[in-house]
C-alpha positions in Angstrom: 0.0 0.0 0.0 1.5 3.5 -1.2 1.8 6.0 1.4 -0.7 8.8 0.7 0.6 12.3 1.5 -1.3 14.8 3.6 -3.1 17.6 1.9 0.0 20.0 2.7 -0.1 23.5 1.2 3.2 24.2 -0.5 4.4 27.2 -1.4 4.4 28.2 -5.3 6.6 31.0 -5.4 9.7 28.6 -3.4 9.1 25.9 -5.9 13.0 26.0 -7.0 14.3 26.8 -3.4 13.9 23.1 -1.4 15.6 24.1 1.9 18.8 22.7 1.0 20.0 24.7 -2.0 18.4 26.3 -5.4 18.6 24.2 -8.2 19.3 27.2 -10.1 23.0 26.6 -12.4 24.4 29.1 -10.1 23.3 27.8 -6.9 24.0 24.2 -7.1 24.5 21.8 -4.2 28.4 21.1 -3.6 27.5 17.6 -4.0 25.9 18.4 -7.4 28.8 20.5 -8.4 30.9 17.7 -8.0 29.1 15.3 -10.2 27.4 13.5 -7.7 24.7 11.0 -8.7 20.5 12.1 -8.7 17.6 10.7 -8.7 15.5 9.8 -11.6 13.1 12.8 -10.3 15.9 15.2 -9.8 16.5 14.7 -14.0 13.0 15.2 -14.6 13.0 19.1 -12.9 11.2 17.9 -9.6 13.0 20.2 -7.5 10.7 18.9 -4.1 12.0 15.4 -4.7 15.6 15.8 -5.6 18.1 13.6 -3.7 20.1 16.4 -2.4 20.9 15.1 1.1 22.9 11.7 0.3 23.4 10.0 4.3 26.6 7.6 4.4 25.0 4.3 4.0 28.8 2.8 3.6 30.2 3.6 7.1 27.1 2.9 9.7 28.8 -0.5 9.7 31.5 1.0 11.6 29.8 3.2 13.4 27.2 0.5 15.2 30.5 -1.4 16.1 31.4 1.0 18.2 28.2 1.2 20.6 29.8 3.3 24.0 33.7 3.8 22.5 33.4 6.8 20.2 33.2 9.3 23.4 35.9 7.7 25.2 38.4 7.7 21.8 37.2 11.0 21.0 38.3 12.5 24.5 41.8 10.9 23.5 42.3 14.2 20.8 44.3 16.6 21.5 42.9 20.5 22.2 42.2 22.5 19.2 42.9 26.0 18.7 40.5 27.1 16.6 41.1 28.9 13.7 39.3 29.6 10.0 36.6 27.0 9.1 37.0 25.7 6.1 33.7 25.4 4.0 32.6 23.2 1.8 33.5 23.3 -1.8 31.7 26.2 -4.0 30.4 27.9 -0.7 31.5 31.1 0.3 33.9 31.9 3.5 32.5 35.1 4.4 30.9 35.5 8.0 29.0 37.2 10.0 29.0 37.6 13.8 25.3 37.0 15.3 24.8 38.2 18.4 21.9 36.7 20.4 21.6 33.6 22.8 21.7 29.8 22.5 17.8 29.6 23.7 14.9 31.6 23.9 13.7 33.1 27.1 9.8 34.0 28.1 8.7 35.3 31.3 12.0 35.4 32.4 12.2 31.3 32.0 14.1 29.3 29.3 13.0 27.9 26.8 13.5 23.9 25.7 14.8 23.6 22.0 12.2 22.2 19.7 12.4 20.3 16.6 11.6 22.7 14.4 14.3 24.8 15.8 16.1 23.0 13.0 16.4 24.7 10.1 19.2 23.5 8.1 20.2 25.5 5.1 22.8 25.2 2.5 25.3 22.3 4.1 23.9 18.7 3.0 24.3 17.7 6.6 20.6 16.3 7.3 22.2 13.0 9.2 23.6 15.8 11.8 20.1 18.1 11.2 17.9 15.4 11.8 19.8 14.1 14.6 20.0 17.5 16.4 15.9 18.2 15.9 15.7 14.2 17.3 17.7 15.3 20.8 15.6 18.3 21.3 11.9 16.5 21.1 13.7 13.4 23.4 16.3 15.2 25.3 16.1 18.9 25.6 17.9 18.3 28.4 21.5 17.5 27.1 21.2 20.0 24.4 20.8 22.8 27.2 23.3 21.6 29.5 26.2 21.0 26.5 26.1 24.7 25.8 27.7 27.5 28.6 28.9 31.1 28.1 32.0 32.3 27.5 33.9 35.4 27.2 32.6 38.5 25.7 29.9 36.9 23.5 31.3 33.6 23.3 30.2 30.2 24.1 31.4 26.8 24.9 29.7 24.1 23.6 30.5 20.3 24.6 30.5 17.4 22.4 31.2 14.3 24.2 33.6 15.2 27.6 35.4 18.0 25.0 34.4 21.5 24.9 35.1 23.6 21.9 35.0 27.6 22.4 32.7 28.6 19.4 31.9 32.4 18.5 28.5 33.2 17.2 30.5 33.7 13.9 28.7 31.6 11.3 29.0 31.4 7.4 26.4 34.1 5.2 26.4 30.9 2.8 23.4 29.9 5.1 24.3 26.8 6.6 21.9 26.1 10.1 19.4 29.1 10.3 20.0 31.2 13.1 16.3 32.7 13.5 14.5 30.0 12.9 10.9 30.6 12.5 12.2 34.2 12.3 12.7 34.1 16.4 16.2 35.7 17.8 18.1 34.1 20.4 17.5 30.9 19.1 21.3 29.9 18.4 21.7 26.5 19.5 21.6 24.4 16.2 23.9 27.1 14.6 25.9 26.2 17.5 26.1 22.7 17.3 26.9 22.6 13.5 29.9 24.5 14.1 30.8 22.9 17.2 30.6 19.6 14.9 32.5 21.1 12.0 35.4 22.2 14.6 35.5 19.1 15.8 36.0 17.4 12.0 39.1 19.3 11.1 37.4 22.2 11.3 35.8 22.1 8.3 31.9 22.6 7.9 33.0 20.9 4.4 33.9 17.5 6.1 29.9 17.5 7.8 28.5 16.9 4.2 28.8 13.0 4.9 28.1 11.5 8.0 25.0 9.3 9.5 23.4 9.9 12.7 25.4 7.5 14.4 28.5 9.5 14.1 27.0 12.2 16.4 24.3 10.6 19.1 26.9 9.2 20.8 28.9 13.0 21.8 25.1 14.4 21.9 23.6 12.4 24.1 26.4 9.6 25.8 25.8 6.1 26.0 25.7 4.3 22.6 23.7 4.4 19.6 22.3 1.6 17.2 21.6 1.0 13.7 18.1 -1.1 12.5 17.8 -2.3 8.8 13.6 -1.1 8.4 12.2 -4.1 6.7 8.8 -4.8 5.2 8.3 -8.2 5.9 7.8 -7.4 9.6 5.2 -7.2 12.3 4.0 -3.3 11.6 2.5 -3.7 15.4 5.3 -5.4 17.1 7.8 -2.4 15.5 5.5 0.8 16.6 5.6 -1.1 20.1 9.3 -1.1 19.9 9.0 2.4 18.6 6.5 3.5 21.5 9.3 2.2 24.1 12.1 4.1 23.0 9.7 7.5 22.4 8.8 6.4 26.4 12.8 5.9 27.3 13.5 9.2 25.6 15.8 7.5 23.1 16.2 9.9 20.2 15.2 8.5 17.0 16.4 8.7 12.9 15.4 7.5 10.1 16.9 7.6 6.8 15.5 7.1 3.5 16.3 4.5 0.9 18.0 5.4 -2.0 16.5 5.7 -5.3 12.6 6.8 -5.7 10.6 7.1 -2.3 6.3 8.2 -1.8 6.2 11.8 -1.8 6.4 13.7 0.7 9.4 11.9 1.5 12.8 12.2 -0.3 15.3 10.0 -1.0 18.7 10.1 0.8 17.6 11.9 3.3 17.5 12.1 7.2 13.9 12.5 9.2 13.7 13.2 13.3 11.1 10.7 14.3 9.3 13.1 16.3 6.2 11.2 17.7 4.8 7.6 17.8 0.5 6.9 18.7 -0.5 3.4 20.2 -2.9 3.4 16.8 0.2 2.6 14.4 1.0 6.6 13.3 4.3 8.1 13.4 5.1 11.8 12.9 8.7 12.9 11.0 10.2 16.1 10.8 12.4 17.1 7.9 15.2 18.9 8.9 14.9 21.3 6.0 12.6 23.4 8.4 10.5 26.1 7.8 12.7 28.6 6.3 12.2 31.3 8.9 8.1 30.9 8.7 8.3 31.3 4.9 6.8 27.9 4.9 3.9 26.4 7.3 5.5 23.9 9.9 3.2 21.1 8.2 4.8 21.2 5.0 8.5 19.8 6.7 6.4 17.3 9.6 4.6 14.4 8.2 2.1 12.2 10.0 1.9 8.9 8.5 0.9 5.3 8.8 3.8 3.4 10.3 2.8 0.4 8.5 3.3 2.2 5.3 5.5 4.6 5.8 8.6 1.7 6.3 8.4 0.8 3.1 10.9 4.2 2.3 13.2 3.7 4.5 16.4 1.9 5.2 17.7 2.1 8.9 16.1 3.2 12.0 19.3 5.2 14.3 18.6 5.0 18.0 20.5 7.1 20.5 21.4 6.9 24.4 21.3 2.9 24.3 23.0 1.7 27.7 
């Protein structure tokens, strides 16, 4: 059975922009500059469903073998002194310093990052995206207490037991949105990303392949673990298994399969598994976010039928497995 796609209003006058990069010649994905392969969809002009956002299917291998040891080897690194971020290929270097805070206040009382905080921009990074909008609807928590102040606008941000001094400095290429939903002080996932991209050679370039596995683990500790999502399963049994790690607070992933997937999904691509319902439903987020409100929040989070919805994807990434 297909899955059927809500009746989602999307915006005509964006159809070229699809949150990750214009398909316009002059505005092309890195990964496209470089020759990199698209989908049959992409060829025919269907911007919505181009597979711009390639996750690392090759390495996860690696990654799920190393359940609980990343943290421990990555503390083994020496300190960095940070100095220019290298961006990806084709994307400009220039940047501009944001001032503002990590999270919103109201009342005088903080508050929690949400999913659709997430807004990610430019960078074909949706396996880090994804996983950063997962951790704030599991564990707000963790995101909150990874990020301090520093000195004279500054911040710290910790990934894993390292922390790396990050400037509200960020790229005007438009990698993670800093207003997202058009709301200030809302700098965390901006944050994160270059936190991440300090942390890989400081380079924002080396974030364009990854999986979520290579960043649950420094997110939220523990250990993280990869499913295959097969169809020949028992649709109830998995949303139970589903409903016990949405109770645990285990952030979830999801990636697509390659090749052709039911609209509105995408191939190649990275979805927060934002909600699970005891009647078989499961709500995803796409990290592609709502381009500062220029979008409704229901175009980028999809409600669908679990039992249907598996058939796009490929693996199922769990986080803060003990």
């Amino acid at each position: 059975m297909p899955i059927v796609p809500q009746n989602i209003p999307r915006p005509q006058q964006n159809r070229t922009e699809v949150g990750v990069r214009s398909l316009h010649p002059t505005h092309q994905p890195s990964a496209l500059k470089k020759g990199a392969r698209r989908s049959k969809s992409a060829k025919t002009g269907d911007p919505d469903a181009s597979a711009l956002d390639r996750v690392s299917h090759d390495d996860a291998n690696l990654m799920v073998n190393e359940v609980g040891d990343e943290p421990r080897r990555h503390d083994q690194r020496p300190a960095l002194e940070v100095a220019d971020l290298e961006a990806a290929p084709g994307h400009s270097t220039t940047v501009l310093r944001r001032e503002g805070r990590p999270f919103r206040t109201e009342n005088g009382r903080l508050v929690p990052p949400h999913f659709a905080d997430v807004e990610q921009g430019n960078l074909q990074n949706a396996w880090l995206m994804a996983t950063l909008a997962a951790v704030a609807e599991a564990r707000p928590d963790v995101l909150i207490e990874r990020v301090a102040d520093g000195h004279n606008g500054d911040f710290f941000v910790r990934l894993g037991r390292r922390r790396f001094p990050v400037s509200p400095e960020f790229p005007t290429e438009g990698y993670a949105e800093v207003e997202p939903r058009g709301r200030a002080d809302t700098l965390w996932v901006a944050l994160f990303e270059k936190a991440f991209a300090l942390d890989a050679a400081c380079s924002y370039a080396e974030l364009e392949a990854g999986n979520p596995s290579r960043a649950l683990p420094l997110l939220v500790g523990g250990g993280s673990r990869r499913q295959r999502v097969r169809t020949n399963g028992d649709p109830e049994a998995e949303v139970r298994k589903l409903l016990e790690h949405r109770d645990q607070r285990h952030p979830m992933i999801l990636v697509t399969r390659t090749g052709s997937v039911q609209r509105p999904l995408v191939a190649d691509h990275a979805y927060a598994l934002v909600d699970v319902d005891g009647d078989g439903g499961v709500k995803l987020y796409n990290p592609w976010g709502t381009r500062r409100s220029s979008r409704p929040l229901e175009a980028v989070l999809h409600p669908l039928p679990w039992r249907d919805a598996r058939a796009a994807f490929e693996f199922l990434y769990v986080g803060g497995i003990v």
